[in-house]
C-alpha positions as CSV (number, residue, x, y, z in Angstrom):
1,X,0.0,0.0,0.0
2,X,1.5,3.4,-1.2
3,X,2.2,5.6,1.6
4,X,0.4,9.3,2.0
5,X,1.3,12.6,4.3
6,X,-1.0,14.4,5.5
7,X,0.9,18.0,6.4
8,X,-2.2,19.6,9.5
9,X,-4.5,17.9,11.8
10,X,-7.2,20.7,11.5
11,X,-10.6,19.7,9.6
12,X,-9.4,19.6,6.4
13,X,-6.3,17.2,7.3
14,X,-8.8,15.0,9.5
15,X,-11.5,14.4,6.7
16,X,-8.6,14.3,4.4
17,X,-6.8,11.1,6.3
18,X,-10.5,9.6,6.6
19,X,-11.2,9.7,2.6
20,X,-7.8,8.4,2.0
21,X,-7.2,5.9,4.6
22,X,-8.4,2.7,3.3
23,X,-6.7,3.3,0.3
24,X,-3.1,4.6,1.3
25,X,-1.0,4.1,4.6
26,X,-1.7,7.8,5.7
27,X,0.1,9.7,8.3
28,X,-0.7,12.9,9.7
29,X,1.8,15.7,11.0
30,X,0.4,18.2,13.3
31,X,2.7,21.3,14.5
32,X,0.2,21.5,17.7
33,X,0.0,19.3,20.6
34,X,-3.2,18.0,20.1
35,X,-5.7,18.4,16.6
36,X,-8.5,20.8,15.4
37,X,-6.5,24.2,13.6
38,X,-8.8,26.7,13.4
39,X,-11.7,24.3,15.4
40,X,-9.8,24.2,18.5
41,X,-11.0,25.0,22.0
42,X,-10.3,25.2,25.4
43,X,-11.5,25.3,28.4
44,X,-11.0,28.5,30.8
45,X,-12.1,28.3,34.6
46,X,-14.3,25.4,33.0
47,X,-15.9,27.5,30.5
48,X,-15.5,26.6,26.8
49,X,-13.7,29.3,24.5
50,X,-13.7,28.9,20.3
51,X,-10.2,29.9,20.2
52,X,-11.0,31.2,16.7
53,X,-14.9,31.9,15.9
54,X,-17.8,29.7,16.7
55,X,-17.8,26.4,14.9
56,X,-21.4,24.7,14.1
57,X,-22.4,22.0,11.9
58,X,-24.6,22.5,8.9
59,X,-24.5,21.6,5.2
60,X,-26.0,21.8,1.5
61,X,-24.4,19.0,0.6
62,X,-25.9,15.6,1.2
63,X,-22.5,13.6,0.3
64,X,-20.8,15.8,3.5
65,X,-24.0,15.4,5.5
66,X,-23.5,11.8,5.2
67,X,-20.3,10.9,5.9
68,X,-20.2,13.6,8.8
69,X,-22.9,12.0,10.1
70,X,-21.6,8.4,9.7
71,X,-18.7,9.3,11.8
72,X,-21.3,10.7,15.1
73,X,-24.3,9.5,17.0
74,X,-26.0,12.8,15.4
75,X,-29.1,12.8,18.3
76,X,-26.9,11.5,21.5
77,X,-24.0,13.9,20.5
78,X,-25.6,16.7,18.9
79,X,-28.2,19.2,19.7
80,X,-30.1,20.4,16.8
81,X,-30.4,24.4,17.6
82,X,-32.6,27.1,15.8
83,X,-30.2,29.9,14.5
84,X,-31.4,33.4,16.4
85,X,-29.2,35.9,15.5
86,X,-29.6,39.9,15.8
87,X,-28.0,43.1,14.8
88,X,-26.9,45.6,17.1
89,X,-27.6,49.2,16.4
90,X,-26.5,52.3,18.2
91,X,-28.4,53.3,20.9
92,X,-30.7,56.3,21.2
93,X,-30.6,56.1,17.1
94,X,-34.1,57.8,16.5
95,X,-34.6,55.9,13.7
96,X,-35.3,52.8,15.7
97,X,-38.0,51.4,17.3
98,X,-35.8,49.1,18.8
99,X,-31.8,48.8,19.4
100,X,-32.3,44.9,18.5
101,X,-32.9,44.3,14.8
102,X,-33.8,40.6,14.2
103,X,-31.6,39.1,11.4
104,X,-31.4,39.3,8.5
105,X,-31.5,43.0,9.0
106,X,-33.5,44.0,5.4
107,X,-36.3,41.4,6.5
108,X,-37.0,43.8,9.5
109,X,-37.1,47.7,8.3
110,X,-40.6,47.6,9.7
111,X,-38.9,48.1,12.8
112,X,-37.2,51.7,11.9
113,X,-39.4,54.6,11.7
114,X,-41.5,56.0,9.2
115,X,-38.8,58.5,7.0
116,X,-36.4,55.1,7.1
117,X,-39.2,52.9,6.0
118,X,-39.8,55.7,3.3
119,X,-36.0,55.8,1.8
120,X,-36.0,51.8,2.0
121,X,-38.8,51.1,-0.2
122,X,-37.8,54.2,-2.6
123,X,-34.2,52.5,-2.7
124,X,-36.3,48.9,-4.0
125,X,-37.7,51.1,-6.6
126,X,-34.6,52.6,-7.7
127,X,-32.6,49.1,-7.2
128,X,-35.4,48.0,-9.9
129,X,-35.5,50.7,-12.3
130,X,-31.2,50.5,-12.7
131,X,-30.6,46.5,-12.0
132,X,-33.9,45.4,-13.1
133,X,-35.6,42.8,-11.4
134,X,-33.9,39.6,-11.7
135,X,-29.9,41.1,-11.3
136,X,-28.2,38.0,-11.0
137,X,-24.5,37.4,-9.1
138,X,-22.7,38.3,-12.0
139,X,-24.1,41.7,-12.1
140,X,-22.4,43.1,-9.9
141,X,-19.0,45.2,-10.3
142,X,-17.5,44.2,-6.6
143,X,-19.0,43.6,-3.4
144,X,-19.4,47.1,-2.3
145,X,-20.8,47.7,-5.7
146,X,-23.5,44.5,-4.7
147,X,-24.4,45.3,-1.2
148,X,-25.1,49.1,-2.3
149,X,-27.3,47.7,-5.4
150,X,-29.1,44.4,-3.6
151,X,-30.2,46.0,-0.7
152,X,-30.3,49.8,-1.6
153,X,-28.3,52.6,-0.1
154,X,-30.2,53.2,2.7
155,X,-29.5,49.9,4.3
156,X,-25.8,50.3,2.6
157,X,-25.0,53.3,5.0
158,X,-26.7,52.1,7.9
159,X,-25.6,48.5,8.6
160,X,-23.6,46.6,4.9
161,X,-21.2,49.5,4.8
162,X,-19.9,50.1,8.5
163,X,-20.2,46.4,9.4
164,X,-18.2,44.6,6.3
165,X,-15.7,47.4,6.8
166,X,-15.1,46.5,10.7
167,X,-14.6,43.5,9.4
168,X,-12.9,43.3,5.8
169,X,-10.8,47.0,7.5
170,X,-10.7,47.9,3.1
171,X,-12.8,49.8,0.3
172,X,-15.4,47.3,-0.8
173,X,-15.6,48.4,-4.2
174,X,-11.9,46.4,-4.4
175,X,-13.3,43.5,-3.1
176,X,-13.9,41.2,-6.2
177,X,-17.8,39.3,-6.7
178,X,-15.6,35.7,-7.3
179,X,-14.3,36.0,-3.8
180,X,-18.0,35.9,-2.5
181,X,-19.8,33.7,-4.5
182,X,-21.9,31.3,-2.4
183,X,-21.2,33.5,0.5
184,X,-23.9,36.2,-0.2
185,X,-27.9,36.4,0.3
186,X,-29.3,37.1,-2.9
187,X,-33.2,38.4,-1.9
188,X,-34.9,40.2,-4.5
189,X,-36.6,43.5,-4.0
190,X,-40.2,41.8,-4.4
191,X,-39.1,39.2,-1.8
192,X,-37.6,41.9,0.6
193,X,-41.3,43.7,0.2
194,X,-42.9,40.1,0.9
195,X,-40.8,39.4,3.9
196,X,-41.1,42.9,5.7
197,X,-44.8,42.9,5.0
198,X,-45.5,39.6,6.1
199,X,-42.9,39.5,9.2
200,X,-40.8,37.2,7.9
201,X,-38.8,35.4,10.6
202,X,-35.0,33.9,10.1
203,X,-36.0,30.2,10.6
204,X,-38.1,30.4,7.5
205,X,-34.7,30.4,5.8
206,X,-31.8,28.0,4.9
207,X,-29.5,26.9,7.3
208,X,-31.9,28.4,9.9
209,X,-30.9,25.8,12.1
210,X,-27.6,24.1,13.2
211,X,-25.8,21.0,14.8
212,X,-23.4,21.8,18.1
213,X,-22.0,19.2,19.8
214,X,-23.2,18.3,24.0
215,X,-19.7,18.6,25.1
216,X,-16.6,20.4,24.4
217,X,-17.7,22.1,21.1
218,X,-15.8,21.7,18.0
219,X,-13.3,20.4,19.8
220,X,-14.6,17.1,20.0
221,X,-15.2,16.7,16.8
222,X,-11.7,17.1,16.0
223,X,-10.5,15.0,19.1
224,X,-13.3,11.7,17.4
225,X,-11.8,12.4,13.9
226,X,-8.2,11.9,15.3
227,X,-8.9,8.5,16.6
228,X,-7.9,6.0,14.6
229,X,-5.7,8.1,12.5
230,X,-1.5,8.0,12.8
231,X,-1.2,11.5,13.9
232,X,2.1,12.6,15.0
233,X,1.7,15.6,17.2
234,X,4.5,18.6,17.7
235,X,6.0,18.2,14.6
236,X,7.3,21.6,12.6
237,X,7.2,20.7,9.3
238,X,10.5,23.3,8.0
239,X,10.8,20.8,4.7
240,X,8.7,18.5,2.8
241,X,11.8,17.3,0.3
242,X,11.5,15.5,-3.2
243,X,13.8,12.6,-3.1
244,X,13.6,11.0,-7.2
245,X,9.7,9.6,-7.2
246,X,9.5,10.0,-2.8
247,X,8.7,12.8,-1.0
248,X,10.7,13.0,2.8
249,X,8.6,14.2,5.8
250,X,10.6,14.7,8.9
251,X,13.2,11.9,8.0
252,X,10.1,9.4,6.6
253,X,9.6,9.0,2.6
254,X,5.8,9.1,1.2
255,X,4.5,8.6,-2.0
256,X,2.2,11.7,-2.5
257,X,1.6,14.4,-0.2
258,X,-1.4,16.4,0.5
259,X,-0.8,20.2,2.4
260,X,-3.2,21.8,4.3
261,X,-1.5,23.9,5.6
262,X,-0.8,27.9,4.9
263,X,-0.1,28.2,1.2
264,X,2.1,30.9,2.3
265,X,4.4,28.3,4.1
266,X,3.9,26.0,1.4
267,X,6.0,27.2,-1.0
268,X,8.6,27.8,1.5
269,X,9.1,24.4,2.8
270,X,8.3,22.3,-0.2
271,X,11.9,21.4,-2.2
272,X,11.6,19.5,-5.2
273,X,8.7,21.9,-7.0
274,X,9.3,25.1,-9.2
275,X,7.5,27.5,-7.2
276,X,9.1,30.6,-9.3
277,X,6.1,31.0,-11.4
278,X,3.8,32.1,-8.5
279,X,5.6,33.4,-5.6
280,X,5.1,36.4,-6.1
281,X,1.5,36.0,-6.4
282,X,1.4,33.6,-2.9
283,X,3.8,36.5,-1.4
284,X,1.2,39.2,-1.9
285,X,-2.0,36.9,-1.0
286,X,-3.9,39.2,1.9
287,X,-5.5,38.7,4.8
288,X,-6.8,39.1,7.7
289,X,-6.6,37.8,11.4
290,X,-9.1,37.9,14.6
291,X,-8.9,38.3,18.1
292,X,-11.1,36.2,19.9
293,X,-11.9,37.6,23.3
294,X,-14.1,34.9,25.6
295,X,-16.2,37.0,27.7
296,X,-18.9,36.4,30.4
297,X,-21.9,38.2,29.5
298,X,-25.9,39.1,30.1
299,X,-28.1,36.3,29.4
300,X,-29.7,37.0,25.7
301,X,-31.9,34.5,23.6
302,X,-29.4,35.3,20.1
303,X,-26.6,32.7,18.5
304,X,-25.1,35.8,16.6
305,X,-25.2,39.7,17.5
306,X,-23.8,42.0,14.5
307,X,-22.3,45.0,15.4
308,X,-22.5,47.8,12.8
309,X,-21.7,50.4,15.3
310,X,-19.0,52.9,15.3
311,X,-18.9,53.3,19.5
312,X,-16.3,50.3,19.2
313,X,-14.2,48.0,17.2
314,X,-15.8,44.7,17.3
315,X,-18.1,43.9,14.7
316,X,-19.5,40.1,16.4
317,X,-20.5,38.7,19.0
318,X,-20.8,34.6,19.3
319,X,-23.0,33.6,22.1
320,X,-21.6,30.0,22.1
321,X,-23.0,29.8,26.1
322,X,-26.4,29.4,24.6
323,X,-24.9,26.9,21.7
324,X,-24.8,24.2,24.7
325,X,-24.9,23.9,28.5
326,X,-21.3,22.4,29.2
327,X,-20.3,25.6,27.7
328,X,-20.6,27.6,31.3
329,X,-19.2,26.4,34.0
330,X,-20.4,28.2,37.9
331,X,-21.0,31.7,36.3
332,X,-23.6,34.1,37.8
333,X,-27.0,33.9,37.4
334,X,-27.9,35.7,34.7
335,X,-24.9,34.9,32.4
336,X,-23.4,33.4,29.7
337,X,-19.9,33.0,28.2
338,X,-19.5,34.6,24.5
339,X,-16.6,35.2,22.0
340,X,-16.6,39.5,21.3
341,X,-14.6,39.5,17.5
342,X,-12.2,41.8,16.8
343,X,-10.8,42.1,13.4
344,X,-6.7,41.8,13.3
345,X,-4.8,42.2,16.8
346,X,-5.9,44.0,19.5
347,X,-3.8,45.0,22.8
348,X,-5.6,43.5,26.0
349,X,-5.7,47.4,27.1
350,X,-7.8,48.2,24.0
351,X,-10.0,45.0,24.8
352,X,-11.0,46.7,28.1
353,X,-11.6,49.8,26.6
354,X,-14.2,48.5,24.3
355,X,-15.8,46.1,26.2
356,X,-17.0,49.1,28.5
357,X,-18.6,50.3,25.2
358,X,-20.2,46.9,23.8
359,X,-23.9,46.0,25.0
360,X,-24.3,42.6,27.6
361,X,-21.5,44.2,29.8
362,X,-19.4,41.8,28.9
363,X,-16.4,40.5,31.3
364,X,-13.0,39.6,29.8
365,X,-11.9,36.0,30.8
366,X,-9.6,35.4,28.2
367,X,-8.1,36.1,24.4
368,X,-6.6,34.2,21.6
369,X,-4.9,36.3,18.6
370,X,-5.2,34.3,15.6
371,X,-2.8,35.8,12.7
372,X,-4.9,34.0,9.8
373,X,-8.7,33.8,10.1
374,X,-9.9,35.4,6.8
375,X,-8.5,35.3,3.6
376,X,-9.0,37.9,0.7
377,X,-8.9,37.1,-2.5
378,X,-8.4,39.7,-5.6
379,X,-9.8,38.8,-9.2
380,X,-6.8,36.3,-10.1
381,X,-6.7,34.5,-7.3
382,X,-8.6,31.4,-8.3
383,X,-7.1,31.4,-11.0
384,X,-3.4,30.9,-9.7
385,X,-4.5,28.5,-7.1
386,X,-6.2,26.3,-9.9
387,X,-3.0,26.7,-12.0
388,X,-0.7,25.9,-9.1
389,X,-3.2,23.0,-7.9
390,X,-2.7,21.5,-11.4
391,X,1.3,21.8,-11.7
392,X,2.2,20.5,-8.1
393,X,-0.5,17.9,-8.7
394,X,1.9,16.2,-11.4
395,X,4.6,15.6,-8.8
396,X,1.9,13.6,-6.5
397,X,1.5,17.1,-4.4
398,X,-2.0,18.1,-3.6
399,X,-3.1,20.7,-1.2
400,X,-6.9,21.6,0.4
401,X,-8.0,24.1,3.4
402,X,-8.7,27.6,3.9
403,X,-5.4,29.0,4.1
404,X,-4.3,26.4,1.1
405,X,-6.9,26.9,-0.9
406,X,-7.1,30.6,0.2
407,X,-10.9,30.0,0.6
408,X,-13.1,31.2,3.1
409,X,-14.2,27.7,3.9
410,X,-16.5,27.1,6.7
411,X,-16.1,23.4,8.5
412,X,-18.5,21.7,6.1
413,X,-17.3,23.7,3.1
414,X,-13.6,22.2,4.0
415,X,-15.0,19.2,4.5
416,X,-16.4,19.2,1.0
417,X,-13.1,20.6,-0.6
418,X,-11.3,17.7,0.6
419,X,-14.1,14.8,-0.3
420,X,-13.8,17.0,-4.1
421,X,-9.9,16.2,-3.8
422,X,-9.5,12.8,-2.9
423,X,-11.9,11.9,-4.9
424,X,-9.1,12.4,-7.2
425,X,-6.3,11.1,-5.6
C-alpha cells in the first residue's frame, strides 16, 4: 500500500486522512500538541472558549452530511439548535424602534421609523429601475458595488457598509464578486417587500438551524476524527523534500503528499517543485486575522449579535454559552460565556476599553490572537491556485483548506473541498 502525508491535523487534514485511509498508509503531521487548527477549543475556569470563531455544523451537501454523520451519534452527541441571531444598532438612534434588529436585517425595516421605511422602499424602486428585477450574481461590479445595489443605499449606509468594513478594514468596491460567490444572500426586491410585509422570521430560511455538539464544542469533533488516524503531534514541518519519485517528511519517505496547511508556508518548505512561477503572487496573497476575546456576559436569547456600530471596534458577538450547557461552567446567574470578535490584533488594554462600550457588559476572561482567520482574495486569485493545484499535482503534491486553498471555507465547506480532492487522488 503506497504511503500518503498528511501536512495539519485541522478539519481539512482529518477528513482528508479519513477519505484516504483505506486506500493509502496515511500519516498525519500536526505542528500543535493536540488536533483541530482553526476548530480548536479550550477550556478557561471550565468554560469553553472557540479559540478562533464559533464552529457549528450544517451543510448543502448531502455527500458531506452523510459521511459527517456516519462518523457521530447525530441525536446522543448533537443538539439540533434554531439559528437566532440579531443586529446591534446604536443606541438612542431615532430611527429605531428598537436597538435589537432581528436578522437578516433587510427582513425587519418595519422596525425603523416611518422616514427610514420611506428611503427603504424608494431605494427597491430605484434598485429595480437600474438592475432590473432579476440582477443575478454576475451583475455586480465588486462587493461594495452589490451590497449598495441588492439591498439599496439606505440599508448600505446604515448597517452593509460600516459592518463589512469593521470586518474586511478595506474599500469594498476592491473587493472582487468571485471571492463571495456562495457566501452572499441574494433576496430580490419583491421578496424583501414580501418578507417585511409579512414578518418574515430567520428560521423560514436555509441553514436556519444548526448542529453543536453536548460537550466540548468543536473540539470534540476534532478529538473523534483523530482516533484512529496516525497523527504525529508537535512536529514543525521546516521541509517536505523531493527525493527521485518520494517525497521525505521529517526523516520518513511518502509517495504523495497532501498540504493543508498555509499556502504561504507551502512554497517555503516544499523542495523538489518550481515554485518561481507564483511566488510572487502567494507572497502578496492578503488577509486578515481575529482576536477572539471569551467574555462572560448578560443572558440573551441570540446565536449571533452584528455590530455595525461605530462606539467600538468589534463587529461580532458569538454567544456560544447558549450553543450548549457544558459551555458555562459556575457563572452568575444571569450569564453566559460569548466570544466578542475583533478584526486583526488588539492590545488586551484596547480590549478593556471596548468592552466598557459593547452591550451585555461583557467580562473579559480570556483572548486568543489568531494571525490568519480570513483570507481575501483579488480577481486572479482562483485562478493561480487552480493553475498551481494543477502543476504540483503532477509531482503527486495536492493541497486543500482555507489558508491552502485561500478559501473562506466554513467546517463543512472544507470538508467538501477535501471529499472533491480525494476523490481524485
Amino acid at each position: 500500500m503506497e504511503k500518503i502525508a498528511i501536512i495539519g491535523a485541522g478539519i481539512s487534514g482529518l477528513s482528508t486522512a479519513h477519505f484516504l485511509k483505506d486506500k493509502y498508509e496515511v500519516t498525519v503531521f500536526e505542528k500543535e500538541n493536540r488536533p483541530g487548527g482553526l476548530i480548536r477549543c479550550r477550556r478557561v475556569n471550565g468554560n469553553l472558549f472557540h479559540i478562533c470563531g464559533g464552529h457549528v455544523f450544517n451543510s448543502k451537501r448531502q455527500d458531506v452530511l452523510k459521511w459527517f454523520w456516519s462518523k457521530f451519534i447525530q441525536n446522543e452527541e448533537f443538539s439540533k439548535t434554531d439559528r437566532n441571531s440579531c443586529v446591534f444598532m446604536d443606541k438612542g438612534d431615532n430611527s429605531l424602534v428598537h436597538d435589537n434588529i432581528p436578522y437578516p436585517i433587510e427582513n425587519h425595516m418595519y422596525l425603523f421609523n416611518d422616514e427610514v421605511q420611506k428611503k427603504f422602499y424608494a431605494d427597491l424602486d430605484e434598485i429595480d429601475k437600474v438592475k432590473g428585477l432579476n440582477a443575478k450574481f454576475t451583475d455586480y461590479e465588486s462587493f461594495g458595488d452589490f451590497l449598495r445595489w441588492r439591498f439599496g443605499k439606505t440599508l448600505y449606509d446604515m448597517y452593509f457598509e460600516p459592518y463589512n468594513k469593521k470586518v474586511w478594514r478595506r474599500d469594498l468596491t476592491t473587493v472582487p464578486m468571485s471571492w463571495m460567490e456562495g457566501k452572499l444572500p441574494m433576496p430580490t426586491t419583491q421578496e424583501m417587500r414580501d418578507n417585511n410585509a409579512n414578518k418574515v422570521e430567520e428560521k423560514a430560511f436555509v441553514h436556519s438551524t444548526f448542529w453543536y455538539e453536548k460537550n466540548n464544542g468543536s473540539q470534540y469533533i476534532a478529538d473523534k476524527l483523530a482516533e484512529g488516524l496516525y497523527v504525529i503531534y508537535n512536529s514543525n514541518i521546516n521541509s517536505i523534500e523531493k527525493n527521485g519519485e518520494k517525497w521525505v517528511v521529517c526523516g520518513k519517505e511518502f509517495d504523495k503528499v497532501v498540504y493543508c496547511g498555509n499556502i504561504k508556508d507551502m512554497i517555503k518548505v516544499v523542495k523538489g517543485i518550481d515554485f518561481s512561477k507564483y511566488e510572487l503572487e502567494v507572497e502578496a496573497l492578503k488577509y486578515h486575522g481575529t482576536t477572539a476575546v471569551f467574555c462572560e456576559i448578560d443572558k440573551n436569547p441570540y446565536s449571533w449579535i452584528y455590530q455595525p456600530s461605530k462606539q467600538h471596534e468589534s463587529h461580532r458577538i458569538i454567544c456560544t454559552g447558549n450553543f450548549a450547557e457544558s459551555n458555562n461552567s459556575d457563572l452568575p446567574e444571569g450569564r453566559i460565556t460569548a466570544t466578542v470578535e475583533f478584526t486583526d490584533a488588539i492590545s488586551k488594554e484596547d480590549i478593556l476599553e471596548n468592552l466598557k462600550k459593547i452591550p451585555l457588559h461583557p467580562k473579559y476572561l480570556d483572548h486568543k490572537y489568531n494571525k490568519y482567520t480570513y483570507p481575501i482574495q483579488d480577481a486572479n486569485t482562483r485562478n493561480m491556485i487552480k493553475e498551481l493545484k494543477k502543476d504540483v499535482s503532477k509531482n503527486n503534491f495536492f493541497f486543500t483548506g482555507r489558508f491552502a486553498d485561500w478559501e473562506y471555507y466554513n467546517m463543512d465547506v472544507a470538508i467538501g473541498a477535501a471529499m472533491d480532492l480525494c476523490s481524485k487522488i
